[in-house]
Backbone as a chain_set.jsonl record, in Angstrom:
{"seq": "XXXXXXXXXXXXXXXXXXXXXXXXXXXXXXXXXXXXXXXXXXXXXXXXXXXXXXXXXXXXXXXXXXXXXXXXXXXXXXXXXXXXXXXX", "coords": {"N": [[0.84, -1.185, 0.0], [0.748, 2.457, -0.592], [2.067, 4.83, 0.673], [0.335, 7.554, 1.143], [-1.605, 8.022, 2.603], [0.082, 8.846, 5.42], [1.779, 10.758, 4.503], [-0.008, 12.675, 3.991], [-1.05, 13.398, 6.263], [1.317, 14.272, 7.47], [1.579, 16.233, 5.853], [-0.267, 18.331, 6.668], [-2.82, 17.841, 5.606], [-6.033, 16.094, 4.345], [-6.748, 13.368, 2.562], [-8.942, 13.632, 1.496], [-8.948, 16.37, 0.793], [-6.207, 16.002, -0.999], [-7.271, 14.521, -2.696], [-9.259, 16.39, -4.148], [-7.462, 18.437, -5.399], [-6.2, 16.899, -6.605], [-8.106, 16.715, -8.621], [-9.483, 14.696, -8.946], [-11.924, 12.253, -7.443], [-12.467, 11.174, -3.924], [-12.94, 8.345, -3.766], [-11.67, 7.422, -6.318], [-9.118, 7.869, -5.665], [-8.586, 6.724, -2.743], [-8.769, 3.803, -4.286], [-6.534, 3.871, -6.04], [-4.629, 3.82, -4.35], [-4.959, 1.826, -2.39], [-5.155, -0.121, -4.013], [-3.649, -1.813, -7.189], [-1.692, 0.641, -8.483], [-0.727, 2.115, -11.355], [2.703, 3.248, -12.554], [2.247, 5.799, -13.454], [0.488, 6.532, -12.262], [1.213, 6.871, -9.833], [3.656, 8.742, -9.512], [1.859, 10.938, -10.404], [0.014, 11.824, -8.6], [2.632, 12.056, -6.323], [3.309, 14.084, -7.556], [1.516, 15.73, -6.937], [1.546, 16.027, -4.343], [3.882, 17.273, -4.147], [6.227, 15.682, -3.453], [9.076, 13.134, -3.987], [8.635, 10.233, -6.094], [9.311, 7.878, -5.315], [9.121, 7.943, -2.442], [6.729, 7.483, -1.735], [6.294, 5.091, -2.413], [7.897, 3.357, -0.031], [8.682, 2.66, 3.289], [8.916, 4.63, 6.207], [11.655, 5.197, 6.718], [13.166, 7.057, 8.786], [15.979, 9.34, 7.609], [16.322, 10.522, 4.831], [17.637, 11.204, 1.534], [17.354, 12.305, -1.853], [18.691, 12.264, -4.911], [19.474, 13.501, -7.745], [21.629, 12.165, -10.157], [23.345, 12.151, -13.324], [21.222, 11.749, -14.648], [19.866, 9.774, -13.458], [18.128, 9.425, -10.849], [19.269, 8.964, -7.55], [18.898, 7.184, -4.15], [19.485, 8.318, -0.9], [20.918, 7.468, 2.289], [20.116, 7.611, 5.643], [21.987, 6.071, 7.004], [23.72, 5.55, 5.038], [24.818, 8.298, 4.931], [26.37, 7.952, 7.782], [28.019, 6.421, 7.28], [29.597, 7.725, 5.481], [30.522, 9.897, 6.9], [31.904, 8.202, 8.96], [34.066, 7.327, 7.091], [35.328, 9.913, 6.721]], "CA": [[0.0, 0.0, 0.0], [1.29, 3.379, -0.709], [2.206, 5.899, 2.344], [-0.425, 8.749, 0.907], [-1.893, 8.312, 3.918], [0.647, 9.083, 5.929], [2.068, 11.521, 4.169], [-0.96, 13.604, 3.542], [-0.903, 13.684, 7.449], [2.347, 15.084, 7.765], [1.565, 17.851, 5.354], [-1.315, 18.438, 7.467], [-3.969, 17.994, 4.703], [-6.496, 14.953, 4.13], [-6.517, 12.568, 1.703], [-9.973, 14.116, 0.506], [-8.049, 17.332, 0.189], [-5.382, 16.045, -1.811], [-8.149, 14.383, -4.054], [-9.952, 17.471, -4.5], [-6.369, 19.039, -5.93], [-5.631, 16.233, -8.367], [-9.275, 16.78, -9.891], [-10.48, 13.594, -8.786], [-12.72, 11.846, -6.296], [-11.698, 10.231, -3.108], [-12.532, 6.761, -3.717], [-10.649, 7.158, -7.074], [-7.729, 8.088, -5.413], [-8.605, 5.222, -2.194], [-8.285, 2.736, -5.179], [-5.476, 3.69, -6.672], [-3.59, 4.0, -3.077], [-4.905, 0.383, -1.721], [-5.132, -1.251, -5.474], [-1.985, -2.153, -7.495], [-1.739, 1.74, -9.415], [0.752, 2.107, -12.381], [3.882, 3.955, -12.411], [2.181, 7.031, -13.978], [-0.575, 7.409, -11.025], [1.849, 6.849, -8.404], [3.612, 10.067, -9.822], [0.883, 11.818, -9.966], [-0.205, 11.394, -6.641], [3.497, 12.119, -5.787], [3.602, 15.495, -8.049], [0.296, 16.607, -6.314], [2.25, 16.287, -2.931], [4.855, 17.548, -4.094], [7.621, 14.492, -3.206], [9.554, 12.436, -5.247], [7.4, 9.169, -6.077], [10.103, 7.003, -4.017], [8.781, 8.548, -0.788], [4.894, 6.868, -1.611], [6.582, 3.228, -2.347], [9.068, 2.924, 0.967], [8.086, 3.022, 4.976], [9.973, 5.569, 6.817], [12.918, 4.758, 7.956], [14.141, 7.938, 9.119], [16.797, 10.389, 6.982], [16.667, 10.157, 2.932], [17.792, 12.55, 0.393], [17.424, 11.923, -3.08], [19.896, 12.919, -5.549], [19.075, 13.34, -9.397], [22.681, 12.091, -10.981], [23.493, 11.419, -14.738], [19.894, 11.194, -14.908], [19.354, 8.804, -12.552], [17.8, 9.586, -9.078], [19.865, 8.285, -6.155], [18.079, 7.25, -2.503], [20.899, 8.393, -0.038], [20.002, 7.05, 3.191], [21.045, 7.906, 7.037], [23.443, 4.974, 6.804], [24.986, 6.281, 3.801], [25.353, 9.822, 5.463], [27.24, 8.011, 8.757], [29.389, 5.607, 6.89], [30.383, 8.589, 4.86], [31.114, 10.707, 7.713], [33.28, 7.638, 9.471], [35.621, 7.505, 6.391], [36.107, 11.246, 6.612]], "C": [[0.884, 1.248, 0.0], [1.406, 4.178, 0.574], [1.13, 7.599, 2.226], [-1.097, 9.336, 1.911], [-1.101, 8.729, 5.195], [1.239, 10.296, 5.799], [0.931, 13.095, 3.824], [-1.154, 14.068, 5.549], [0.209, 14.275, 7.811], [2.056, 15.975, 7.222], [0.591, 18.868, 6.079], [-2.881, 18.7, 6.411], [-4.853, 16.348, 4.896], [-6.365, 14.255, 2.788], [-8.278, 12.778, 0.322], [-9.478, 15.64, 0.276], [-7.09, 17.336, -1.623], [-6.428, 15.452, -3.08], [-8.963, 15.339, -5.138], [-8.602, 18.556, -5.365], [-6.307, 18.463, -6.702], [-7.089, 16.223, -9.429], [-9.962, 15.106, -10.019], [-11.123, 13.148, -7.585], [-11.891, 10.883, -5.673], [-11.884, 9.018, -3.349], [-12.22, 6.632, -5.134], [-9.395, 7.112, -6.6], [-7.578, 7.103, -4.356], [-8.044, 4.164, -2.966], [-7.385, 3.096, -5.331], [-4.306, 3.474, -5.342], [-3.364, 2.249, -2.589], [-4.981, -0.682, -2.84], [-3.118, -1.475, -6.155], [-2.067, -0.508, -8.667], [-0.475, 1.481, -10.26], [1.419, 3.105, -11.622], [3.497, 6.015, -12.616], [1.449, 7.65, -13.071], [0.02, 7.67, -9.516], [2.347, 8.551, -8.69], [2.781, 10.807, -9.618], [0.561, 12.465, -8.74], [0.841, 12.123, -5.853], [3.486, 13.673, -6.145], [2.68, 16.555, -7.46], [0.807, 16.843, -5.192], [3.365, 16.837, -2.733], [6.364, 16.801, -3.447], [7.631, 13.975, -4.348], [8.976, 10.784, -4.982], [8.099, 7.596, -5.088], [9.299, 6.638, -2.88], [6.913, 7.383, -1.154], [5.159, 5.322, -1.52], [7.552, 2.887, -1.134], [8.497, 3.675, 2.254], [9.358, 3.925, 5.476], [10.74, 4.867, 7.637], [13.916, 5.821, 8.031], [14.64, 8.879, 8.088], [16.866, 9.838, 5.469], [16.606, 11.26, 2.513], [17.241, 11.73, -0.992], [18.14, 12.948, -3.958], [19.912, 12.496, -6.921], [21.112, 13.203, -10.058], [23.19, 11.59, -12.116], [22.587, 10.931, -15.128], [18.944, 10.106, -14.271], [19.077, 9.437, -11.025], [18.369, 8.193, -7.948], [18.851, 8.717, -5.054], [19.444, 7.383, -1.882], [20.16, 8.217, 1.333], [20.748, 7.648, 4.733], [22.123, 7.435, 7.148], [24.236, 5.17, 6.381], [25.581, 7.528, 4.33], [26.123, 9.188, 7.106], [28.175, 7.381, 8.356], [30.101, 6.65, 5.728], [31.173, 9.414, 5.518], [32.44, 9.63, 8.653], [34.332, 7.607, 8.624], [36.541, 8.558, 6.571], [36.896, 11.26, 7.868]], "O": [[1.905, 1.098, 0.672], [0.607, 3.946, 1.482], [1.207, 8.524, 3.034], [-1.252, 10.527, 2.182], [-1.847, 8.983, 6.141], [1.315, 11.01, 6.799], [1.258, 14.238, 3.504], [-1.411, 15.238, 5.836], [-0.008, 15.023, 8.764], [2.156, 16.979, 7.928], [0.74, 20.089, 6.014], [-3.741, 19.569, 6.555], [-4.292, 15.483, 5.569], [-5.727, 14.861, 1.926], [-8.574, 12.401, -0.811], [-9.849, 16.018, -0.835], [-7.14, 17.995, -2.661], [-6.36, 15.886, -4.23], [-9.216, 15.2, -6.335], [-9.069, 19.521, -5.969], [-6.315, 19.006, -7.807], [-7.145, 15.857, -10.603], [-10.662, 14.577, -10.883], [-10.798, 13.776, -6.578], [-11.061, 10.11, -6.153], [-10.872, 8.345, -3.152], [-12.51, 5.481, -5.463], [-8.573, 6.339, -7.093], [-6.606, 6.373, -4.548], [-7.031, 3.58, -2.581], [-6.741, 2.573, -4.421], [-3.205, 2.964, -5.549], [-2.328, 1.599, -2.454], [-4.888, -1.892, -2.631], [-1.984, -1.327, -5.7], [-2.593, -0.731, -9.757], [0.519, 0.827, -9.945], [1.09, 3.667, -10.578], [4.084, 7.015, -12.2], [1.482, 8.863, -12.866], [-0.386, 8.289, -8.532], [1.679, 9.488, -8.253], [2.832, 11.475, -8.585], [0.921, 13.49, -8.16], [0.475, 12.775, -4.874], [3.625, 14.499, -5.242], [2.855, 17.773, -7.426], [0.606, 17.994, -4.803], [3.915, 16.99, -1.643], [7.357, 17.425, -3.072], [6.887, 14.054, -5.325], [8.918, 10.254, -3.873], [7.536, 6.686, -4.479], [8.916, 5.546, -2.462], [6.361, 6.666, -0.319], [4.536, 4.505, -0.841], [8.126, 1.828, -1.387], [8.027, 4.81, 2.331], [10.529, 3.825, 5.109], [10.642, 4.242, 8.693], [15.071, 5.773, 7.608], [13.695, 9.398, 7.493], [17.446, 8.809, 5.122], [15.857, 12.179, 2.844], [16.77, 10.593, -0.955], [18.172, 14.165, -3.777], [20.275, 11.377, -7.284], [21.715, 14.242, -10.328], [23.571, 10.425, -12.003], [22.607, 9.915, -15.824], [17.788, 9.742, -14.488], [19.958, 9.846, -10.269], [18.003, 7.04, -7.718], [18.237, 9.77, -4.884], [20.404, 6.704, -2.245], [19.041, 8.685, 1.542], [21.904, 8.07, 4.743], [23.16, 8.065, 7.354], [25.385, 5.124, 6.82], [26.778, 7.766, 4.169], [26.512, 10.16, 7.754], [29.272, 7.568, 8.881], [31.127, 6.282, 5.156], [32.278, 9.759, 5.099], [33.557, 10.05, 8.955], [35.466, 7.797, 9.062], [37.771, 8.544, 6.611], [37.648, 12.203, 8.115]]}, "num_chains": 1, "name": "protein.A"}
């Protein structure tokens, strides 16, 4: 299941909010959250919340960046930011 719900709580909005922004109805957007949605509605979803569509497919675990490089988006994770800082 996607984190929309979760995330629509941190922004401090509802999930019939954010439906009412993407121009559709809440139990369109229910389905697509608790159904299997494509790649293109997850976006969506993600561009309406303004995050990167990562953040809707992965449970929080704490500190992530993301990092657009050579066209590819990197997940940089807490882990990555202390085992970078022990080398230094």
């Amino acid at each position: 299941m996607l984190r929309v719900d979760e995330i629509c709580k941190e922004q401090g909005i509802t999930m019939k909010d954010l439906a009412k922004k993407m121009g559709i109805t809440y139990q369109a957007l229910y389905s697509s959250c608790s159904g299997n949605p494509t790649i293109g509605k997850i976006k969506e979803i993600a561009a309406a919340l303004n995050v990167h569509y990562f953040e809707l497919l992965e449970e929080n675990r704490g500190v992530e960046f993301y990092m657009k490089y050579q066209g590819d988006t990197k997940r940089i994770t807490e882990n990555d930011l202390i085992k970078l800082f022990k080398e230094k």
